[in-house]
C-alpha positions in Angstrom: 0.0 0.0 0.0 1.4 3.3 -0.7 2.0 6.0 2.0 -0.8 8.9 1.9 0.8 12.5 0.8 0.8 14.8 4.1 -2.0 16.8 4.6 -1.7 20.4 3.6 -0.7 23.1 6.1 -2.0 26.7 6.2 2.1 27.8 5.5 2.0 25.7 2.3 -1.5 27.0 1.4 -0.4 30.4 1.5 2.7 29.6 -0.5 0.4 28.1 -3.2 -2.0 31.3 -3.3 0.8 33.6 -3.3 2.2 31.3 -6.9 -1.1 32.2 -8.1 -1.2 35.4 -7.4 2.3 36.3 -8.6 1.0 34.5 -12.5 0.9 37.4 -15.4 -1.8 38.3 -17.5 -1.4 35.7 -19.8 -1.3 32.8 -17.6 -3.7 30.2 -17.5 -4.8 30.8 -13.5 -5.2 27.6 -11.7 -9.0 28.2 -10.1 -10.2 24.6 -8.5 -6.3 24.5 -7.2 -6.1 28.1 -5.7 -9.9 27.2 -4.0 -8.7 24.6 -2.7 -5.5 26.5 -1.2 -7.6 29.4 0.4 -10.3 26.4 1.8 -7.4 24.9 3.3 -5.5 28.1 4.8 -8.8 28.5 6.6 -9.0 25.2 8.1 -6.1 23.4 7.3 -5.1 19.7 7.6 -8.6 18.4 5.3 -8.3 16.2 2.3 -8.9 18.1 -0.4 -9.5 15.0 -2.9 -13.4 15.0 -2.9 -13.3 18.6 -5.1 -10.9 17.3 -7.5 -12.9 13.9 -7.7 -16.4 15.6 -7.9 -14.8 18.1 -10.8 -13.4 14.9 -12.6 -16.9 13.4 -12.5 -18.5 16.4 -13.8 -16.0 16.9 -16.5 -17.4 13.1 -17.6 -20.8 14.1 -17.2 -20.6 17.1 -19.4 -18.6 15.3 -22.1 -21.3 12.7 -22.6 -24.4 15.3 -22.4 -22.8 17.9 -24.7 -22.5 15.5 -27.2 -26.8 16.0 -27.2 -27.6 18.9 -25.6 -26.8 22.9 -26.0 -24.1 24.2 -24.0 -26.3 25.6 -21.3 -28.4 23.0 -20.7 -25.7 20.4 -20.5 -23.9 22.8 -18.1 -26.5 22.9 -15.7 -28.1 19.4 -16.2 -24.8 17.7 -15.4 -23.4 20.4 -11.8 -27.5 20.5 -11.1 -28.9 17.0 -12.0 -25.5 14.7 -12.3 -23.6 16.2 -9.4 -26.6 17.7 -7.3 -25.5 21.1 -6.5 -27.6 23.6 -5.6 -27.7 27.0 -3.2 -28.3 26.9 0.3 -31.4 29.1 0.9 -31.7 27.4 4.2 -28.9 28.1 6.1 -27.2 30.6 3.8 -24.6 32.8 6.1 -23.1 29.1 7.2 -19.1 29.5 6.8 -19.3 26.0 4.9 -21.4 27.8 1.8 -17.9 29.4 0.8 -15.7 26.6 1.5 -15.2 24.7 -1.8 -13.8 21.5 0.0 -17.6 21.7 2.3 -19.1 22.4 -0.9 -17.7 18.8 -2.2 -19.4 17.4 0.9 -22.7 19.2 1.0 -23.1 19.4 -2.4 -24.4 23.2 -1.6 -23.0 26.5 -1.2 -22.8 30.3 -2.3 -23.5 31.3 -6.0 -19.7 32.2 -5.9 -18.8 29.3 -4.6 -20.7 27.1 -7.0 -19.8 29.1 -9.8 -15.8 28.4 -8.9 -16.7 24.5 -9.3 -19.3 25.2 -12.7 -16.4 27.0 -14.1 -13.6 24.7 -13.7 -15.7 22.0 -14.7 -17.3 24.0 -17.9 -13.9 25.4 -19.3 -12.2 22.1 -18.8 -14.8 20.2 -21.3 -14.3 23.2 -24.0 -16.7 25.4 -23.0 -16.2 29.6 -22.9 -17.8 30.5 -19.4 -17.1 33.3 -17.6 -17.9 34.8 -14.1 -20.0 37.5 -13.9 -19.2 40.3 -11.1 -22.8 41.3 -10.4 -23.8 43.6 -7.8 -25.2 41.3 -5.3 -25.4 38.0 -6.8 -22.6 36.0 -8.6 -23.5 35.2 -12.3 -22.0 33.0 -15.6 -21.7 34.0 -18.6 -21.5 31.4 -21.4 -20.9 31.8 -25.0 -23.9 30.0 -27.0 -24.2 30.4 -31.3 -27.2 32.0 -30.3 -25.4 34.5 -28.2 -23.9 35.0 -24.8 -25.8 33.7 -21.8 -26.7 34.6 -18.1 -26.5 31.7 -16.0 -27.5 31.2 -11.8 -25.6 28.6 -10.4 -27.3 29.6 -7.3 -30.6 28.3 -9.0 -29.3 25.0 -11.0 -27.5 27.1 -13.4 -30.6 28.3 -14.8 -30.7 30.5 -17.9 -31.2 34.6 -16.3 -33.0 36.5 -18.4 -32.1 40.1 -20.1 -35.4 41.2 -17.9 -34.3 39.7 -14.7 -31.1 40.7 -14.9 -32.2 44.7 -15.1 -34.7 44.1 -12.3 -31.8 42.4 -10.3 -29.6 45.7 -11.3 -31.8 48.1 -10.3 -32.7 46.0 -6.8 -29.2 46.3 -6.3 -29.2 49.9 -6.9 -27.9 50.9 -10.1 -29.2 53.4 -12.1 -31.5 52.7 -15.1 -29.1 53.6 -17.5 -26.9 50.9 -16.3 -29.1 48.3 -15.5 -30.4 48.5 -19.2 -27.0 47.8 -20.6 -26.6 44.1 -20.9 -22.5 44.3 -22.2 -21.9 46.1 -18.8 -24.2 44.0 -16.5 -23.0 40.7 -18.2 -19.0 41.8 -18.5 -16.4 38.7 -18.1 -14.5 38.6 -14.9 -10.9 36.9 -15.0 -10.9 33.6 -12.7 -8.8 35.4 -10.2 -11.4 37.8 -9.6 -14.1 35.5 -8.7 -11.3 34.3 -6.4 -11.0 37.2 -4.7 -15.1 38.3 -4.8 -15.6 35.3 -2.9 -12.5 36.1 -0.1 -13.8 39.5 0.0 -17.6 37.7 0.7 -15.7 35.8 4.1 -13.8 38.8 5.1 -17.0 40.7 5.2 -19.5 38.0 6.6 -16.5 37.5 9.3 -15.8 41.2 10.1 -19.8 41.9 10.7 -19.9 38.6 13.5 -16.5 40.1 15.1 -14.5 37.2 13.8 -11.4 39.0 13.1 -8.9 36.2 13.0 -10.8 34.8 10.1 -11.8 38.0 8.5 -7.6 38.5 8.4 -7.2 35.8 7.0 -9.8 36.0 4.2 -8.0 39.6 3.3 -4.3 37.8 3.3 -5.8 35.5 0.8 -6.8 38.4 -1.0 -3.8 40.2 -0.8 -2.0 37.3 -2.3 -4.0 36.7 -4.9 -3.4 40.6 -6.5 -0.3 41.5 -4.6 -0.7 44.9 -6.2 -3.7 46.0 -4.7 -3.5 48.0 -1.5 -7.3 47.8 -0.1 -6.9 44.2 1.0 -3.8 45.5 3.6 -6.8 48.4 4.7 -9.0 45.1 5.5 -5.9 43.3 7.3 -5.1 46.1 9.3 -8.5 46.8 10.7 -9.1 43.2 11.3 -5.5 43.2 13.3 -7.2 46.4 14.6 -10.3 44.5 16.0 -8.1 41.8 18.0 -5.9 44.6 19.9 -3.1 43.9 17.1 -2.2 47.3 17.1 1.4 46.9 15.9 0.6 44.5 13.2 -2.2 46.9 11.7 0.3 49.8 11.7 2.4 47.6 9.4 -0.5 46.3 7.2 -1.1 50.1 6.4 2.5 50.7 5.6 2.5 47.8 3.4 -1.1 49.6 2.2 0.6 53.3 1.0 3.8 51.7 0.0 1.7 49.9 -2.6 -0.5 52.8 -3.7 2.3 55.4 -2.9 0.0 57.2 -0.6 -2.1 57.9 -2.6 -5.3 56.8 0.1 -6.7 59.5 1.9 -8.6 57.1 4.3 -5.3 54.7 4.5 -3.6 57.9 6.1 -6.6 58.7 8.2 -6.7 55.3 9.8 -3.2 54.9 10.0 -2.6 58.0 12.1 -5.7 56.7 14.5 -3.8 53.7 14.8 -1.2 55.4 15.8 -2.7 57.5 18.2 -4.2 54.3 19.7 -0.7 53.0 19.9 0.9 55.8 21.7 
């Protein structure tokens, strides 16, 4: 019998979200992996074998449906039907809804969350789907002869319609002129930004219950994954704030203006009150 691989620590998850984070524009971003590696920072030490075996089914279930079905309905028969995902409209603050190894468990989740698993799955059997960065509600677009697509993987990766989609703009408080222009409401987001939409969804889910050791960590994984964006060090350092870690935020908002040049009026503002504090 051959010895099982060690499990995963949180060190060697953040070494593996900091690789994807440091790939160029032109590099094919490894999604399903880099889930994985953020699941795991959060709670490390779990097998992380069911995503990549419930992705490898799904991959086989699309192949054999696409061969009879459009794009879109094979996409949502085979994560809906074949693999039984759905949203979780019962219980849907739980942590495990944006926890991609949980997902592989419960077979339920956020739209986000679902959307990192219909994504991986749908590009790996040919397919050109994209995230969606909706206001609100997490979105796929997929490319149809007919057209472009808005799918809800939320709801069975159902087929949104042009309507729905300006009645969900303007819901979510955009103006009409927006919400009536489909190319902006249905613009592609790049893999590492649904990444990231779904760490910012932890960091802010865990920052409203006063968890601030996971609400840190969910903006370190964000940091990593776009090392050249100063808001997620903002988020670290008023998480570090909320434990008494007045010393570490004072660094996060160095790290902040170093990387925007200090350029943040509100980065100075709250550096200076941490520095008050500190004194």
């Amino acid at each position: 019998m051959g010895r099982e691989a060690p499990a995963m620590t949180r060190e060697a998850a953040e070494e593996m979200i900091a690789g994807a984070g440091a790939l160029g524009p032109g590099a094919t971003f490894p999604l399903i992996e880099a889930a994985i590696a953020c699941a795991i920072h959060e709670d490390p030490g779990r097998d992380p074998q069911p995503v990549r075996d419930l992705a490898a089914a799904g991959l086989e279930r699309l192949t054999a449906r696409l061969r009879r079905e459009s794009p879109e309905e094979a996409l949502a028969e085979t994560m809906a039907g074949d693999l039984r995902l759905s949203g979780d409209l019962l219980s849907y603050d739980h942590p495990d809804n944006a926890d991609i190894i949980a997902l592989a468990q419960r077979r339920k989740g956020l739209p986000v969350t679902l959307g990192i698993l219909y994504l991986h799955v749908a590009r790996s059997g040919g397919l050109d789907v994209r995230g969606v960065d909706f206001p609100g509600h997490f979105l796929l677009r997929i490319e149809t002869p007919g057209g472009p697509l808005a799918l809800d993987p939320f709801s069975e990766g159902r087929v949104v319609l042009p309507s729905e989609l300006t009645r969900r703009a303007l819901h979510a408080g955009l103006t009409p002129n927006v919400a009536d222009r489909l190319d902006l409401l249905m613009a592609p987001a790049t893999e590492r930004a649904v990444l990231i939409r779904l760490q910012n969804n932890i960091f802010a889910r865990a920052a409203a219950a006063g968890d601030y050791p996971r609400a840190e960590r969910a903006a370190l994984r964000r940091a990593l994954l776009d090392p050249h964006d100063h808001r997620p060090w903002l988020d670290i350092a008023t998480a570090r704030e909320g434990q008494g870690a007045l010393a570490g935020a004072l660094e996060a908002l160095a790290r902040a203006s170093e990387l925007d040049h200090g350029a943040d009026l509100g980065a100075r503002v709250q550096r200076e009150r941490v520095r008050l504090r500190l004194n």
